[in-house]
N, C-alpha and C positions, 0 to 999 in steps of 0.2 A: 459341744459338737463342733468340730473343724469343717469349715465354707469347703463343698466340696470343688475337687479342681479343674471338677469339666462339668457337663452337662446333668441336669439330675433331675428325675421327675417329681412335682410336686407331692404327691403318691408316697415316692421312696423317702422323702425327707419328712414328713408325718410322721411313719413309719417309723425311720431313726429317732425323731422324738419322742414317742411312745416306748420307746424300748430305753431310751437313755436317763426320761426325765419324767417317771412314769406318774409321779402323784403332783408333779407341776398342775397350777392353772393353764386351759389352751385355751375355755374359750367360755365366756360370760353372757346371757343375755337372761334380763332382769332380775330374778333371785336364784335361776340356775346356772352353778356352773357345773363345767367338764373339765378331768384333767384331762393329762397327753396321754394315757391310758384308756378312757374312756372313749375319746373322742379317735383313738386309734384305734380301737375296736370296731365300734359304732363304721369309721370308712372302712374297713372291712368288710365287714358283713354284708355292707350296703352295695361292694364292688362286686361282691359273691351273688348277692340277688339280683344283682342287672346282670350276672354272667348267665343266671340260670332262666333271665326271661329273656336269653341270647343276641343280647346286645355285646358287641365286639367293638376295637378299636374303629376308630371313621366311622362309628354310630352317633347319634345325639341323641340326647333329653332337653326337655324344656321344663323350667321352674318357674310358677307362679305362686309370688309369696311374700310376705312380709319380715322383716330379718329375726331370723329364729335359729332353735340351736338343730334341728332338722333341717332349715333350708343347707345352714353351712356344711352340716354333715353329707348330704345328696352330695352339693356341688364335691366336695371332696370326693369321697366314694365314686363320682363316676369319675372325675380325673385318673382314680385309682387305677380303673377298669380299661381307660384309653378313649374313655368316651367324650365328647365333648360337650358343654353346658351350655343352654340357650337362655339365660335368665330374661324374663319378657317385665317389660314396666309394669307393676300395677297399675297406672293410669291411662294405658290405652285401652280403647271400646272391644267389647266382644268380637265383633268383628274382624278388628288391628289384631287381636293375641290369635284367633284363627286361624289368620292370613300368615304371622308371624308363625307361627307353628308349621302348618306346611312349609315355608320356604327355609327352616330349619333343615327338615328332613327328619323331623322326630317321631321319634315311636311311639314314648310314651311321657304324659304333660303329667308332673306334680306340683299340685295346687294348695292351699289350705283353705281351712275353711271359708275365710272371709271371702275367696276369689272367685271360688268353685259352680256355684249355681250362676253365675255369670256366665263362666266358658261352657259351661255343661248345656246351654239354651242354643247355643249356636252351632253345639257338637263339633271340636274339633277333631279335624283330621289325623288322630293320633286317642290312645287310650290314658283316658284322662281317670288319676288314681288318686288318691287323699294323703296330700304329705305326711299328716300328724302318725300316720299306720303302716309307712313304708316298713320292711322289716327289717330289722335293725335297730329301730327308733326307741324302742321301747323294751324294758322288760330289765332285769337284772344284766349287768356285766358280767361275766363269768368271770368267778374268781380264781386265776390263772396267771401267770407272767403274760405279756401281753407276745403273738405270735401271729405275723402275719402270713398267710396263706396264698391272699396272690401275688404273681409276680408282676414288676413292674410293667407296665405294656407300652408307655407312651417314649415316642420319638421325638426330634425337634422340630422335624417340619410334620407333623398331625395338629390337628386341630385342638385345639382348648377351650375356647368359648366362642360365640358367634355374640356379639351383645348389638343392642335394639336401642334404636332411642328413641322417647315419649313423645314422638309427635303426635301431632293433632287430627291432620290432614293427611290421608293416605296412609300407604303402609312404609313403615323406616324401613332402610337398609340396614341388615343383619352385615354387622363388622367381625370377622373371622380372622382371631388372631391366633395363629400356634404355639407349640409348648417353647420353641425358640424364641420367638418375641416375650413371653410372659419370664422366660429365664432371663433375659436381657434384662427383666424390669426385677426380676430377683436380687439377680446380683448388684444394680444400681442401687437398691433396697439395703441391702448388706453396707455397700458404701455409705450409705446415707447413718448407717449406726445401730438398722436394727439386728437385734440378737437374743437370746432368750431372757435378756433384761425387760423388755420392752413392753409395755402396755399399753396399747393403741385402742383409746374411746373416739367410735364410729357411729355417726347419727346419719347418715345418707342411704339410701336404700341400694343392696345390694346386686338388684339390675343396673346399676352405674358405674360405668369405669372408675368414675371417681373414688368411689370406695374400693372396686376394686385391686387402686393403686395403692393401698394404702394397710388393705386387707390380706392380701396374698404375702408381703414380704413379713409379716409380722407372724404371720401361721409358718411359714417357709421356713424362718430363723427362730422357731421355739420361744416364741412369746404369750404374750398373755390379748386375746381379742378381746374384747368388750362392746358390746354392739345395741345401738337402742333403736328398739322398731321403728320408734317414734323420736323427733327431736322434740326438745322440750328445755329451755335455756335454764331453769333453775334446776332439775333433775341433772343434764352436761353438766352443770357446775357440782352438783352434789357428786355423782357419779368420777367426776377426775378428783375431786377428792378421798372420796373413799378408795377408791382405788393404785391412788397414786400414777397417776396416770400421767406416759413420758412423751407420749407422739398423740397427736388429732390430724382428721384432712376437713377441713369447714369450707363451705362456700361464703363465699363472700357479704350475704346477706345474712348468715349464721352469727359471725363474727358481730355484724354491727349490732345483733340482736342480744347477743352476749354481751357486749361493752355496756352497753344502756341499760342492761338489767340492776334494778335498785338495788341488789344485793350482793353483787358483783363483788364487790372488795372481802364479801365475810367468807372467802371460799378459800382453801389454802390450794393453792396451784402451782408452787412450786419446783414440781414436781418432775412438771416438763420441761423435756430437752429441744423439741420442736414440735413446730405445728405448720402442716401443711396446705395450701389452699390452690384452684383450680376451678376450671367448669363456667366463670363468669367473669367482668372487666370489674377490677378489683382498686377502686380509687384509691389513688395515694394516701390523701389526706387518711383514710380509713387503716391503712396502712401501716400508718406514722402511730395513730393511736393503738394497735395493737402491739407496736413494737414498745410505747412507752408503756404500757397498762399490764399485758398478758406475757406473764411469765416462759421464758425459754425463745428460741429462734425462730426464724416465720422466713419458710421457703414458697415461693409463687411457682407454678409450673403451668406450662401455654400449653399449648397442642392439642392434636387431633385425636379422638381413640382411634383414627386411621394408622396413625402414627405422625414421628416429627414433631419438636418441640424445641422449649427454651427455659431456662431455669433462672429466675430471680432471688438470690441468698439475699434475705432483705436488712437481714440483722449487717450484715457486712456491705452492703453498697445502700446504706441511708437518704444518698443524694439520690438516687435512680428511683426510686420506690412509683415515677410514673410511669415506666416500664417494666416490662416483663423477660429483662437478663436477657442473658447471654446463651448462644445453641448449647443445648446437654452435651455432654463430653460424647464425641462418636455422630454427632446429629448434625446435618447439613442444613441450613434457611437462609432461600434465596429469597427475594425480591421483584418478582416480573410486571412488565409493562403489559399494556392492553397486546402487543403481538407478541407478550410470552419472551422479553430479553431482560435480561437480568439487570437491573438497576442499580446506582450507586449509593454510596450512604445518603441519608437527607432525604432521598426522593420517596414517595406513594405509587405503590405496587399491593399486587396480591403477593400473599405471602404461600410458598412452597416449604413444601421440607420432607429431608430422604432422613432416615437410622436405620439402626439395626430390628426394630421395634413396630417397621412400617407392616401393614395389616396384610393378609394376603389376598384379599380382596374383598369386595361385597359379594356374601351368599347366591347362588344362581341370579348373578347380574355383571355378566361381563361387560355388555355397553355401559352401564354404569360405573364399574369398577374402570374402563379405559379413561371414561371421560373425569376421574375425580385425578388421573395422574399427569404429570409432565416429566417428558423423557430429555432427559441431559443429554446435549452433546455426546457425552462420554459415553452414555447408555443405562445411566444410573436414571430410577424411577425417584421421580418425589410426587407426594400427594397435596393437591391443594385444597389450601384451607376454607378459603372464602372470605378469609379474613384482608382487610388494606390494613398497610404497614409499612414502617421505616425505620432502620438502624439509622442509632445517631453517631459521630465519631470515634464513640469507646467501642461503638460494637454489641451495643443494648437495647434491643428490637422495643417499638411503641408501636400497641397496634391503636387506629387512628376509626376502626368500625367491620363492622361487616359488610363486602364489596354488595351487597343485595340491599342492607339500610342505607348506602350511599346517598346522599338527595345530590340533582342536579338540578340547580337552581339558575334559571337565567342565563344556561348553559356556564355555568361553573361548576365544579365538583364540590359537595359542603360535608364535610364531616362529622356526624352527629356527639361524636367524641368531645367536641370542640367544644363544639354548645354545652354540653352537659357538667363542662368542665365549670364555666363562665356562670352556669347556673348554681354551680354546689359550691362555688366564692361565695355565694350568699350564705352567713349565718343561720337561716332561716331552710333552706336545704338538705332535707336528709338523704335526696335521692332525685335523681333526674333522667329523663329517657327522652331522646330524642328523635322522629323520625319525618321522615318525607310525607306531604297529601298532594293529591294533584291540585293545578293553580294555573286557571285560563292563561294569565300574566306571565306566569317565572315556569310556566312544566310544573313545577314542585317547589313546594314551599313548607319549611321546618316547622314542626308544633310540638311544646313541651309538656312533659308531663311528672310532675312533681310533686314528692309527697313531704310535708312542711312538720319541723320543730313545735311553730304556733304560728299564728294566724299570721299572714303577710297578702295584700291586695294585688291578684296575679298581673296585671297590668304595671305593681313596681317592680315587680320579678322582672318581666321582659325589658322593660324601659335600663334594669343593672344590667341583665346581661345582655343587652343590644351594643350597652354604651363601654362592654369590653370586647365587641365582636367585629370583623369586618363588614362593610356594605352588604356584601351577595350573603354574609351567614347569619344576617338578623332572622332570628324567631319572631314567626306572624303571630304566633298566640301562645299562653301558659294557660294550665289547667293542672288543679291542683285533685289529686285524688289520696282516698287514704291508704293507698297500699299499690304497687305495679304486680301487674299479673307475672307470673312465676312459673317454669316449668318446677316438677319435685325434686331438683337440681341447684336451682336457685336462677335459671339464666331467666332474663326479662322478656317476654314472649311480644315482642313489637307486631309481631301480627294482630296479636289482640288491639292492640294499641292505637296501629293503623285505622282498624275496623269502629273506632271508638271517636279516633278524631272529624272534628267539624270539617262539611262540606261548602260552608259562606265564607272563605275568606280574601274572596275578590271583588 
């Protein structure tokens, strides 16, 4: 099928693959799969019964659920419809998907089993139905050429998914991105190579942008999905071998967990042409091994699911592998000071950024959606990240923390970046996290937290990495624990961490 040459609903190009490439694989999860026929029907019929429970374009659903081959079919089917999808984290509290649901705007919440008696206690505001029975889902495909029945509904500027992230505390801001930003991320997809070659095995759950950067181009361009509920690093390793498997998106603790697996080398992997990574701060060193070890290319990608980003091709700049590249082609990132001016290369700023891709807001939260932007001179919006950061001379953005973990110590600025760096010098380092505690003496004083190879006495841990840091950024204490707390994402949850650290160290 020819990349079409303007705008095209995700919808319509299903559709054309269903009709082009009808006994293809579209889309695998555990030992079922679907072809492009199947699963072209199935979003039919499913577009046809959200029409008839009179849901219309600028409508929502919300999906609560584990990655299956029904969640994917909803979300497709109601893109079909023009409806847009609210996929909510399995990991927030009854409450948060409540909360999240209303501010949606959803009519009606499909759950499965595992979710359902959760949200059904708190009853939300919206008509909560049983995914595994949507209709559609089940029952013979009719044995027919495949023939679709609705027409395409969605525009560029309608909405496509509002997505949620697993916080802990409070209710997240639902990210509203439309079918123009998600075609943006289409056709950068297409660039990137995929096409109906393509076999993309996906272990992240599918309320995450991160999958769904990763997901949608491979469905869009007549590939092959493969999707696992659950990660599981000997099954990924089985699974990309039997499948042949050409593209992955892993976070960065995936990765390390896949290198160290004792079996690692028996897996023929081959196969792949790249693998993508996102969502967490991605240590070189870790980098370096995946690039010697894991067959095929390893592209890094920064950004916000607000939008605004940077891409690091890692296979081709070797020596950069401490940063995270260069702005995506079309994507602007600035550099601002504490009064918001734009800084030169070298220097520590918050980091902005404007594309084509920027979100159209946060769901009924204008005050919030004004206060995450800054307005250019020019009148171009960028969204800020949160993140401190500095291009170096090429033009290769190093982000240095998040402006909120900053410590200031002794009225200096320290950057936990730094530290965490000086700590995983040590052989003995699998993993280090660094964050501010209050400190009668300094405001704020650094405490590590690191999880170890084998045994090493935390006291020589800090005494190494003291004796490669400056004055104001020595670590008061190390603490060694067997694992950092995790969003289902992979980012390191310092909050936890915060809460964890000693209050004696003055």
């Amino acid at each position: 099928m020819r990349e079409p040459p303007e705008f095209t609903p995700i919808g319509e190009l299903v559709a054309a693959h269903a009709r082009a490439r009808p006994h293809a694989p579209a889309l695998t999860v555990g030992e079922e799969t679907l072809s492009w026929a199947e699963l072209g029907q199935r979003v039919e019929a499913i577009a046809q019964a959200l029409g008839r429970e009179g849901l219309r374009p600028g409508h929502a659903i919300a999906i609560l659920a584990a990655s299956s081959i029904p969640h994917v079919a909803l979300f497709l089917g109601a893109l079909r419809a023009g409806v847009a999808v609210a996929p909510l984290p399995t990991s927030a509290t009854p409450q948060q998907l409540a909360a999240m649901v209303a501010d949606a705007g959803a009519t009606l919440v499909f759950a499965d089993e595992t979710h359902r008696a959760a949200l059904a206690e708190v009853g939300p505001p919206a008509r909560l139905e049983a995914l595994e029975a949507l209709e559609g889902f089940r029952g013979e495909t009719p044995a027919r050429p495949f023939d679709p029945c609705v027409p395409a509904e969605a525009w560029p500027g309608l909405a496509f998914n509002i997505i949620y992230s697993s916080g802990t505390t409070g209710v997240p801001k639902g990210i509203v991105h439309s079918h123009a930003m998600r075609w943006a991320h289409l056709v950068g997809g297409r660039a990137a190579g995929y096409d109906e070659t393509a076999v993309t095995l996906l272990s992240t759950p599918l309320h995450s942008n991160t999958t769904l950067v990763a997901a949608l181009p491979t469905l869009a361009w007549g590939g092959h999905l493969v999707l696992m509920p659950k990660f599981d690093v000997e099954e990924f390793l089985a699974l990309s071998a039997r499948h042949r498997a050409t593209y992955t998106m892993l976070v960065p603790v995936q990765y390390r967990r896949i290198l160290e697996h004792p079996r690692f080398s028996d897996f023929d992997l081959s196969s792949y042409r790249l693998k993508f990574a996102t969502s967490a701060p991605f240590p070189a060193e870790l980098k370096r091994a995946v690039l010697d070890r894991f067959p095929g290319g390893l592209i890094e990608y920064y950004g916000m699911t607000e939008g605004g980003g940077t891409v690091l091709v890692a296979h081709k700049h070797p020596h950069k592998l401490h940063t995270v590249g260069h702005p995506i082609p079309g994507h602007e990132i600035l550099i601002l000071d504490d009064q918001d001016r734009p800084l030169p290369p070298g220097e520590v700023g918050e980091i902005v950024g404007h594309s084509p891709a920027t979100m159209t807001g946060y769901a009924n939260r204008p005050e919030a959606t004004a206060a995450a932007q800054w307005r250019h001179p020019d009148g171009r919006v960028f969204i800020r990240t949160g993140d401190l950061g500095r291009f170096d001379a090429d033009g290769f953005l190093e982000i240095v923390g998040r402006k909120k973990d900053m410590i200031i110590s002794g009225g200096f600025n320290v950057y936990p970046v730094d530290l965490e760096a000086a700590l995983l010098d040590h052989p003995a380092v699998v993993e280090a996290a660094v964050v501010g505690v209050p400190s009668a003496r300094w405001g704020e004083t650094p405490v590590a937290f690191v999880v170890l190879r084998h045994a090493v006495e935390p006291e020589d841990l800090r005494a190494f990495a003291n004796a490669r840091l400056g004055k104001v950024q020595r670590i008061a204490r190390v603490i060694v624990v067997p694992e950092l707390p995790r969003s289902p994402i992979g980012k390191v949850l310092k909050r936890e961490l915060r809460a964890q650290a000693p209050t004696d160290l003055d």
